[in-house]
N, C-alpha and C positions, 0 to 999 in steps of 0.2 A: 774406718771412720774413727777418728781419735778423738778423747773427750778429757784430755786432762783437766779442761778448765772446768770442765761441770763438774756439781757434786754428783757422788756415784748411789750409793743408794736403794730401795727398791721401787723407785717410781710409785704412781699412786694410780691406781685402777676406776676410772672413773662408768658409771654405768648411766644410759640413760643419754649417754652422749650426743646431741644431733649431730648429722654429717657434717653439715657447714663448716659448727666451729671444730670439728677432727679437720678438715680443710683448711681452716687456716692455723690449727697448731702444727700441721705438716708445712704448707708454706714457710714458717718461721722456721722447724727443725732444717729444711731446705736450704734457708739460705744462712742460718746464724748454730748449726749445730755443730759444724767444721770450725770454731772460732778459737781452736785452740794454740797452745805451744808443741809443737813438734820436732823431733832429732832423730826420727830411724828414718828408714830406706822409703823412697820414690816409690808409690807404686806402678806397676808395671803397665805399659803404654803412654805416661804421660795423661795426652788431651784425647779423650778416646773419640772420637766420631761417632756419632748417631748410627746403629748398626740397618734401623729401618726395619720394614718388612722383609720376612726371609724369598729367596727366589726359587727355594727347595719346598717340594709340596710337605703342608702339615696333615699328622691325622685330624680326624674330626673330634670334634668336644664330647664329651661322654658326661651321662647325666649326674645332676650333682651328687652328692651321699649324705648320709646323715649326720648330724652334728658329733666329733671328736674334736679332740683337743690335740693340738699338737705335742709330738715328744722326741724327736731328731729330722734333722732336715740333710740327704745324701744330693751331693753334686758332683757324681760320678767325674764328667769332664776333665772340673777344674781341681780334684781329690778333695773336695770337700765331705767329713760327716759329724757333724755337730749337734750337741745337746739344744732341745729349742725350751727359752724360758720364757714365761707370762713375762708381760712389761705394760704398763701405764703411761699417763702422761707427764711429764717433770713440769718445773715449777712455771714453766714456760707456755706452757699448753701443748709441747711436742711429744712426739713417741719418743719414750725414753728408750736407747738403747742399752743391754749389757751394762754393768757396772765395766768401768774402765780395766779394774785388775780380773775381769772374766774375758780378754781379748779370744777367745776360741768357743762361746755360745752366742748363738742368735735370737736377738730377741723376737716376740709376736706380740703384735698386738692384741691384747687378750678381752679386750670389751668391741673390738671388731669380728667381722665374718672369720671363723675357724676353715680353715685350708679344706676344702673338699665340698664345703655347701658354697651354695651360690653367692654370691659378691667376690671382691678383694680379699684376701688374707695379707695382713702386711708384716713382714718378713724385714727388721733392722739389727744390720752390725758394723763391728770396726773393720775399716781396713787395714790399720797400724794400729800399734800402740807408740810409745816415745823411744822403742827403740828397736824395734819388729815386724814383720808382718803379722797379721791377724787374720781370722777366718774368711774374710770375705775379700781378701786381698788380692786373689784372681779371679773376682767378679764380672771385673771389666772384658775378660778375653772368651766370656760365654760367648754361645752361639746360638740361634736360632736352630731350632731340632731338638737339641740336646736334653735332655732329662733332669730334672730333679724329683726328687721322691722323699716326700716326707710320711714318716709314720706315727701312727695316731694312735690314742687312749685306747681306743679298741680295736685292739691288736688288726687292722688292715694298714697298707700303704699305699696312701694317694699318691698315682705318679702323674706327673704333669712336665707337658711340652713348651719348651721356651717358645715364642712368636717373636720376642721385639727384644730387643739390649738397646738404653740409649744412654746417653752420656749429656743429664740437664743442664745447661751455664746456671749459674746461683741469679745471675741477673734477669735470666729468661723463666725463670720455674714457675709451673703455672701445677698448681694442687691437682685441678682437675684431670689433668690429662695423666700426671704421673702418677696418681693415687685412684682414681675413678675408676670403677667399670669398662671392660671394654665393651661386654654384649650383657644385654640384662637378661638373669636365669641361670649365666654361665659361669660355672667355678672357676676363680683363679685366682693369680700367686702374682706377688708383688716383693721382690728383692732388691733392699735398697742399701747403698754405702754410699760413702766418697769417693771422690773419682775427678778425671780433670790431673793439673798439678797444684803443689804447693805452694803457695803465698807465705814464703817466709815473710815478709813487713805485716799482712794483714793476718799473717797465722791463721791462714783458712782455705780447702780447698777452694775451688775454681766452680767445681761441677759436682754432682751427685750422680752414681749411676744405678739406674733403673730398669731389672730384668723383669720383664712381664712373661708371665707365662697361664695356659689353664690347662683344665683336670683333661686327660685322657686316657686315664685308665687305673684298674686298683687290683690289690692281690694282699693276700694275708700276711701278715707279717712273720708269722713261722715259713712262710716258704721263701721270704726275702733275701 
């Protein structure tokens, strides 16, 4: 996700937030936060197709945990391991991502559900910068099964099993569905970038894509 055109920044932490309007400052980062200038490389697949429910059996959801903060986020897969930093909303009302010249942290939503207790944790970065890939730049080629594992302030690591990879059109994005809850009570992980292709006239991806995943399981971070 590339953001030359916005200012970069520390975003501003808002508390107290109702859902709703987090719904529609994600709507807007959804379809207006790809609105920039671009000149590095394609990322990889193009126009990804909705990956769906998987047809490979998942484990089952494991009970929430107690409130940590996030502090690295591992995606074995796709060789992702990345510093995770607090982020707020920009001037926009959207989850600000990474400052532009941090293209390899991820940000969290830090006045939302923390990754391990029950709701959404929402997980935003770049796919490029203007002249590179960036951390999330093989987002699109997760899979369904695969792991991510992030670890937390107190020293455990929540692991959690991807379910869905989709690929949202910016025309079609609906807050709820790519930001919401899948089951209520049930911890999970919401990893979001760009995705789709490049609009060079409209200097804006196409699509957004969205790994959903929930907690299935944890272990100390010294034995990690």
């Amino acid at each position: 996700m590339s953001d030359e055109g916005r200012p970069a920044g520390t975003g501003r932490l808002i508390t107290g937030l109702a859902w709703a309007v987090l719904l529609a400052g994600l709507w807007i980062w959804g379809r207006a936060i790809t609105d920039v200038p671009r000149s590095g490389p394609e990322p990889p697949g193009g126009d990804v197709p909705a990956a769906g429910r998987p047809l490979i059996p998942l484990p089952p959801a494991r009970e929430p945990l107690p409130a940590a903060r996030p502090r690295r986020v591992d995606i074995p897969s796709i060789g992702v391991q990345a510093p995770v930093v607090p982020r707020g909303l920009d001037r926009d009302g959207a989850v600000a991502p990474p400052p532009y010249d941090q293209p390899g942290a991820v940000g969290w939503y830090g006045s939302g559900a923390q990754p391990g207790v029950a709701g959404a944790a929402l997980f935003v970065a770049h796919v490029d910068t203007d002249s590179k890939p960036a951390v999330f730049y093989g987002l699109s080629s997760a899979r369904p099964g695969e792991k991510i594992r992030v670890v937390r302030a107190d020293h455990t690591v929540a692991e959690f099993t991807i379910e869905d990879v989709q690929a949202v059109s910016r025309d079609r994005f609906d807050a709820h569905q790519a930001y919401g809850p899948r089951e209520q009570g049930r911890a999970e992980l919401r990893l979001i970038t760009c995705g789709g292709t490049y609009d060079r006239v409209a200097k804006a991806y196409t699509a957004n894509v969205v790994v959903s995943a929930y907690l299935t399981g944890w272990d100390s971070a010294s034995r990690s």
